[in-house]
C-alpha positions in Angstrom: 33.0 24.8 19.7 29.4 25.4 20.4 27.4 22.5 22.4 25.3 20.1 20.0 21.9 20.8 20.6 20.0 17.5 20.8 18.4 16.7 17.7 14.0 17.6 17.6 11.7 15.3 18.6 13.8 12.4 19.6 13.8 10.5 22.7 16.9 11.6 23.5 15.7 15.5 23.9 12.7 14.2 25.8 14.9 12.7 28.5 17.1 15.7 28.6 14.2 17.3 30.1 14.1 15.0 32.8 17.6 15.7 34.2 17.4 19.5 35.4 14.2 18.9 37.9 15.7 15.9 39.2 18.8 17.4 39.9 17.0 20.3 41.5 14.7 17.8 43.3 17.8 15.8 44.3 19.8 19.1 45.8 17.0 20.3 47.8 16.5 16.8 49.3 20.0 16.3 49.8 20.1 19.9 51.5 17.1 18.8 53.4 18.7 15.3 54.6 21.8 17.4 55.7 19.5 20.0 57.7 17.5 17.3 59.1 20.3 15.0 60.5 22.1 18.0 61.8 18.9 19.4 63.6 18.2 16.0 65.0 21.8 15.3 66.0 21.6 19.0 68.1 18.1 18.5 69.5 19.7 15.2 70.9 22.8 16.5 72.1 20.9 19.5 73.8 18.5 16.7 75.7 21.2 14.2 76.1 24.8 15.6 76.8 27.2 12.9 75.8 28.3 12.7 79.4 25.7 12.2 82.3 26.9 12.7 85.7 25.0 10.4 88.0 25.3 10.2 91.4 25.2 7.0 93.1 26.1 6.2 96.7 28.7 9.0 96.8 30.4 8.1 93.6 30.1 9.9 90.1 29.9 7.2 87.1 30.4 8.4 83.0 27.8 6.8 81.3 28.2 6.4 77.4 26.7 2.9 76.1 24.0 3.5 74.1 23.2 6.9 73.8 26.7 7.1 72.0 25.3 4.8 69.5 22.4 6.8 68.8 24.8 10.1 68.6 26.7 8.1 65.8 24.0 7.2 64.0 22.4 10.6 64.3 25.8 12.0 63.1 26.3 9.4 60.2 22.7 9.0 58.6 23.2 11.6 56.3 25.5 9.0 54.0 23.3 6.8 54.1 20.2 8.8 53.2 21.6 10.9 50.7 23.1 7.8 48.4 19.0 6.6 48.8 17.1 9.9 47.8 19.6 9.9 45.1 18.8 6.0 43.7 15.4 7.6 44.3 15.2 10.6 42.3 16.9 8.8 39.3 14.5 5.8 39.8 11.3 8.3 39.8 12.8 10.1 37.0 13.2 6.9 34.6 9.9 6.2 35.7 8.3 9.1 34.3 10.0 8.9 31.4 9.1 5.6 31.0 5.1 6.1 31.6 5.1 9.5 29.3 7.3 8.6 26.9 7.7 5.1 26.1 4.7 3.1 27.8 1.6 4.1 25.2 3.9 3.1 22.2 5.2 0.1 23.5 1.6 -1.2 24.6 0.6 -0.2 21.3 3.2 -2.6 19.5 2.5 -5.2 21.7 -0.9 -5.6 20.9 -0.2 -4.5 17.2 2.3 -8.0 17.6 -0.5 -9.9 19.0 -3.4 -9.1 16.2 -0.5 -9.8 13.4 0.4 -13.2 15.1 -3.4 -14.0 15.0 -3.8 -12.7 11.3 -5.9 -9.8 12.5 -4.7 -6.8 10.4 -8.0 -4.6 10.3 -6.5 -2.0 12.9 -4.4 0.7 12.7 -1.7 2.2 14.6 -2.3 6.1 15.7 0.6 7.3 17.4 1.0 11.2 17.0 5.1 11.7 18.5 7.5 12.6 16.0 10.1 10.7 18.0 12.0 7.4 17.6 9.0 5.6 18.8 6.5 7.2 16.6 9.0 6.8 13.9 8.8 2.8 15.1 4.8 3.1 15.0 4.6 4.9 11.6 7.1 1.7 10.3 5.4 -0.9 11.8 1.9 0.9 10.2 3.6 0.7 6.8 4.4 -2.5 8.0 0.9 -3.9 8.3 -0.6 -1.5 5.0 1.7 -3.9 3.6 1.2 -7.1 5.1 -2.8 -6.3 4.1 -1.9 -5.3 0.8 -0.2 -8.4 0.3 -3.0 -10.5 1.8 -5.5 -8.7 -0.6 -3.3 -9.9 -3.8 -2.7 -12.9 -2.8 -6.7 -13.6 -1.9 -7.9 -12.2 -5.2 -5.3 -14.6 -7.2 -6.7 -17.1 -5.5 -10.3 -16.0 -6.1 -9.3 -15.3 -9.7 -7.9 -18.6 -9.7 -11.3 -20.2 -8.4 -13.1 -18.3 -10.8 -11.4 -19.5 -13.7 -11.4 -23.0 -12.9 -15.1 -22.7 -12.4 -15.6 -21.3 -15.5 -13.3 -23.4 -17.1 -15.5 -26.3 -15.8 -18.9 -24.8 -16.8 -17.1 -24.3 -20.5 -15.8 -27.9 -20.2 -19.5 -29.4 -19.7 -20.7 -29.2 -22.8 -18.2 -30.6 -25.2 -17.8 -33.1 -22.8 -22.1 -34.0 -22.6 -21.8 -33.9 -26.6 -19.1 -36.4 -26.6 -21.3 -38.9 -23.9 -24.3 -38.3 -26.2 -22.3 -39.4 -28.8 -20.5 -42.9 -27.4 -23.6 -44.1 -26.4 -25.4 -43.2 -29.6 -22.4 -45.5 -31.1 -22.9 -47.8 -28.6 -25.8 -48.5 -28.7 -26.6 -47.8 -32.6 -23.3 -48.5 -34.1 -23.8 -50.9 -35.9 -27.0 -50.1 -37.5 -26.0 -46.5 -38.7 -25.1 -46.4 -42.3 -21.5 -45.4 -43.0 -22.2 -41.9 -43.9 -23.9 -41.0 -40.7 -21.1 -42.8 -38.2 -18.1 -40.8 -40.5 -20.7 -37.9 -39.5 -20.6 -38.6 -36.1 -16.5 -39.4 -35.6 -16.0 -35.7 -37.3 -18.3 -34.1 -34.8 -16.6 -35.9 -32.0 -12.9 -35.1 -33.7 -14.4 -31.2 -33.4 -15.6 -31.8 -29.8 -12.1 -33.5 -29.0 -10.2 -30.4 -30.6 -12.1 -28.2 -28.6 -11.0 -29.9 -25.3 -7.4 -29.5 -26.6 -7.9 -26.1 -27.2 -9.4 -25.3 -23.8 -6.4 -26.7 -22.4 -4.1 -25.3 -23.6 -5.7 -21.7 -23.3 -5.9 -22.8 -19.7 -2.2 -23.6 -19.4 -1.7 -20.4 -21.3 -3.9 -18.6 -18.6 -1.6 -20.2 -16.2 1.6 -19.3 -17.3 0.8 -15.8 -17.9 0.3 -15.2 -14.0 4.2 -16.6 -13.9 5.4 -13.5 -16.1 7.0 -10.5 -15.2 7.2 -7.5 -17.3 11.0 -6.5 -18.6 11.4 -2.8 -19.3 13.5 -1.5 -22.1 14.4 1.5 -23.4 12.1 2.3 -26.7 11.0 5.6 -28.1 7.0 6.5 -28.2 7.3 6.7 -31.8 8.3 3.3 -32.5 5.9 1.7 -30.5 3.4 3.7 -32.7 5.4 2.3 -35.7 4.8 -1.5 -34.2 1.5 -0.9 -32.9 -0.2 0.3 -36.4 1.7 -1.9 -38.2 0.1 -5.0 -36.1 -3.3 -3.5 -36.3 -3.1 -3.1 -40.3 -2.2 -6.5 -40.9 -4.9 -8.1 -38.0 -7.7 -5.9 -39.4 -7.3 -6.6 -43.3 -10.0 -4.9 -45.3 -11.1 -2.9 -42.8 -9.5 -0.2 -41.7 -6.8 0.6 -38.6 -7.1 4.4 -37.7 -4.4 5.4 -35.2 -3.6 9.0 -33.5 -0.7 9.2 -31.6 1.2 12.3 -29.7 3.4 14.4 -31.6 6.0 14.7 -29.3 8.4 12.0 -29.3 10.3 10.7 -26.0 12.0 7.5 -24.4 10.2 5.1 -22.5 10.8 2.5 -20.1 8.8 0.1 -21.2 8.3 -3.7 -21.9 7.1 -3.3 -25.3 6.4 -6.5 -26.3 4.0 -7.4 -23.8 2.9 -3.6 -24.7 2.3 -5.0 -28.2 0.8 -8.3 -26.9 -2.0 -6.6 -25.2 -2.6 -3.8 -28.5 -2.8 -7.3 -31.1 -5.3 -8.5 -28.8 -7.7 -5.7 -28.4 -7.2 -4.9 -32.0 -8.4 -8.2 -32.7 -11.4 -8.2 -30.5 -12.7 -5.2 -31.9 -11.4 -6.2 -35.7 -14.4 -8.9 -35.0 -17.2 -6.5 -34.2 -16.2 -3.6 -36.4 -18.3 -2.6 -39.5 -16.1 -1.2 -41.6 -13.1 0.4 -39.3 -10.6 0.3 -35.7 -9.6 3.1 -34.4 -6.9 3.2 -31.6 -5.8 5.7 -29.8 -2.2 6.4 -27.6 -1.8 9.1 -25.1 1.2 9.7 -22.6 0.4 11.6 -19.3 2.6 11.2 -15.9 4.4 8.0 -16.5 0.9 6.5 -17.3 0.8 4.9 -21.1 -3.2 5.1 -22.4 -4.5 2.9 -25.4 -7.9 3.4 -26.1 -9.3 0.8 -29.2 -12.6 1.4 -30.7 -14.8 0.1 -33.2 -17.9 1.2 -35.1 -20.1 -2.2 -34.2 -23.0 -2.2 -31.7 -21.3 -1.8 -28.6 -20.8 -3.5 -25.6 -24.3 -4.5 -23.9 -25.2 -3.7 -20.4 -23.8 -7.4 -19.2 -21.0 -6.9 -21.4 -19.7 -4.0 -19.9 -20.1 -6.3 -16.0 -18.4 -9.3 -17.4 -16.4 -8.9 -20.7 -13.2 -8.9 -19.1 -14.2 -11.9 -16.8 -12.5 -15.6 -18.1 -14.3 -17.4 -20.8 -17.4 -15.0 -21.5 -19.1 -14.5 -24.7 -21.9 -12.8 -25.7 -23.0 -14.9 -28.1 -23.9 -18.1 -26.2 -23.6 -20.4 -29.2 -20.7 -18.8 -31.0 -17.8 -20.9 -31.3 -15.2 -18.3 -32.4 -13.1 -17.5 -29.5 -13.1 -19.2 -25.8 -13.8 -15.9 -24.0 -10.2 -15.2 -22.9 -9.0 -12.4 -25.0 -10.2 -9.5 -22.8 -8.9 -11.6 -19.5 -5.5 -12.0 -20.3 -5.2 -8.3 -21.6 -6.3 -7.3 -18.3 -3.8 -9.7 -16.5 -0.9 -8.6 -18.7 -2.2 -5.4 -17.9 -1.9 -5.1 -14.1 1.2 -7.2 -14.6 2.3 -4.0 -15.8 1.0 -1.8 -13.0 -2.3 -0.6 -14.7 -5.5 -1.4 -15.8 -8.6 -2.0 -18.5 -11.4 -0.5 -18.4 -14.6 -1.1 -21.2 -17.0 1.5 -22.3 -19.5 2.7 -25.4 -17.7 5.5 -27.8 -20.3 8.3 -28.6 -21.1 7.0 -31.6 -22.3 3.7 -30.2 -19.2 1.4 -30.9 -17.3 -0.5 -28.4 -14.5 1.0 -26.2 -11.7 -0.4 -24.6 -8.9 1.1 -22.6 -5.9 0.3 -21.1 -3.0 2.1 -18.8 0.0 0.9 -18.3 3.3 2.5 -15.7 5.9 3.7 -17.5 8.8 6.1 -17.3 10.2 9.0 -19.6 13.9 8.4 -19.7 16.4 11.6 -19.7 17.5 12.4 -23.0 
């Protein structure tokens, strides 16, 4: 059996490059300690014999004491030096390893840590090693794409959220000032208006109470319709043609509901019914600007559902086309028809679903609006 190679760009091959130069490094200095403590021990021994004849008075003496000591040591120091440059060489070795490979991307995480703990995420994390570590650094990249990503949704609900409480208070203002104008005009000349003209005034303020009721609960439906989720199902392109033309028949009445559709059939994963939620909307909206006709339109392209809706009315103006699909606008100042809504929630239902809507002018000067929506073609 062959010898596993190390697997490419890991940490684990990086330190295996490590281990022959400190071996080498660590033989020649263990060679060299050898050498050394055996040329010391000889140049010693050559200017101090281990026994000095001395003459004094007459008699000879054999003098040992500490020149012995020193021979030992001389002798000895090899063990004790050659377990140290060992220690050594494994110590300077980690170390390299450690400043080469792993210092930069740990410093990097750490202060990636510290901007994330403070809520600073506009940085990025640029580590080129296809290693374990890089593999850590591209993660923890992901990591923060995500955490911003997540900030960014969140701070546009909230934004949306502010938005359509503001408008929903600007909207509020003027049934509300009507209704003042008329309790004090009761107030103050109820008793001298005739009959008629106070059964008058009660009906406008019934209409003016209505339309609070009616705000509200748009607003509550507003609010519930950030709570949903979309629930694919299994349908076939065709019959969500079926369903949508049949809806935009019976929405446009006399006028007419032109549809073209693909040919080829296929199964989607879809949620259809909040599919169908958004066409009776649109349909709607441009059922009340249409001359004589609504045309829709359905494409299929890369798990990406288009409906385009059209009608043959005077288009979208320049502010439209801004703010249409903004909460509770209308062109028409003074109409009282529809709160403003119906273009907002289509949009809302419409990135629920991982798309979008988008408004523009057809060539022949009507009013455009299309929307995508994610989808998936299942196997047949």
């Amino acid at each position: 059996m062959g010898k596993i190679k190390p697997s490419e760009g890991s940490l684990k091959t990086s330190l295996m490059k490590y281990f022959p130069a400190c071996i080498i490094v660590m033989l020649i200095g263990m060679k060299l300690i050898s050498w050394l403590s055996d040329f010391m021990l000889q140049k010693y021994e050559d200017s101090h014999p281990v026994i000095d004849v001395v003459v004094n008075n007459g008699s000879v003496e054999w003098l040992t004491g500490s020149r012995m000591t020193v021979r030992w040591l001389l002798s000895n120091i090899d063990y004790l030096l050659i377990p140290l440059w060992v220690l050594f060489c494994v110590a300077a070795a980690g170390y390299l390893f450690y400043t080469r490979e792993l210092r930069e991307p740990i410093e990097i995480l750490t202060a990636a840590s510290k901007k994330i703990a403070e809520n600073d995420l506009i940085f990025n994390i640029d580590y080129q090693k296809n290693d374990e570590m890089g593999r850590l650094c591209k993660a923890f990249e992901d990591m923060r794409a995500e955490l911003v990503t997540s900030n960014m949704e969140i701070w546009q609900s909230i934004e949306e959220r502010k938005r359509l409480s503001a408008a929903f208070s600007h909207d509020l203002r003027t049934p509300l000032t009507v209704l003042g104008g008329y309790i004090e005009l009761m107030q103050n000349y109820g008793e001298r208006l005739a009959p008629k003209k106070r059964e008058e005034i009660l009906s406008k303020m019934q209409q003016q109470v209505g339309r609070l009721k009616s705000y509200t609960e748009q607003m509550n439906a507003v609010q519930k319709l950030e709570d949903i989720r979309p629930a694919p199902t299994e349908t076939t392109l065709s019959e969500l043609c079926d369903k949508i033309k049949d809806a935009g028949s019976i929405v446009c009445g006399e006028k007419r509901f032109i549809m073209t559709a693909p040919h080829e059939d296929m199964t989607l994963l879809a949620d259809s019914a909040l599919i169908l939620r958004v066409c009776e909307n649109l349909t709607s909206n441009a059922e009340r600007f249409a001359k004589s006709e609504v045309r829709a339109e359905v494409s299929f392209n890369k798990n990406t559902l288009t409906l385009s809706f059209s009608d043959d009315g005077c288009g979208f103006s320049e502010e439209a086309l801004k703010k249409a699909a903004l909460p509770f606008y209308r062109g028409d100042k003074d109409s009282n028809r529809h709160f403003g809504l119906g273009l907002y929630i289509c949009r809302l239902l419409c990135m629920k679903s991982g798309g979008g809507l988008t408004l523009s002018n057809g060539s022949s000067g009507g009013g455009k609006v299309t929307v995508t929506f994610d989808t998936e073609v299942m196997a047949r």
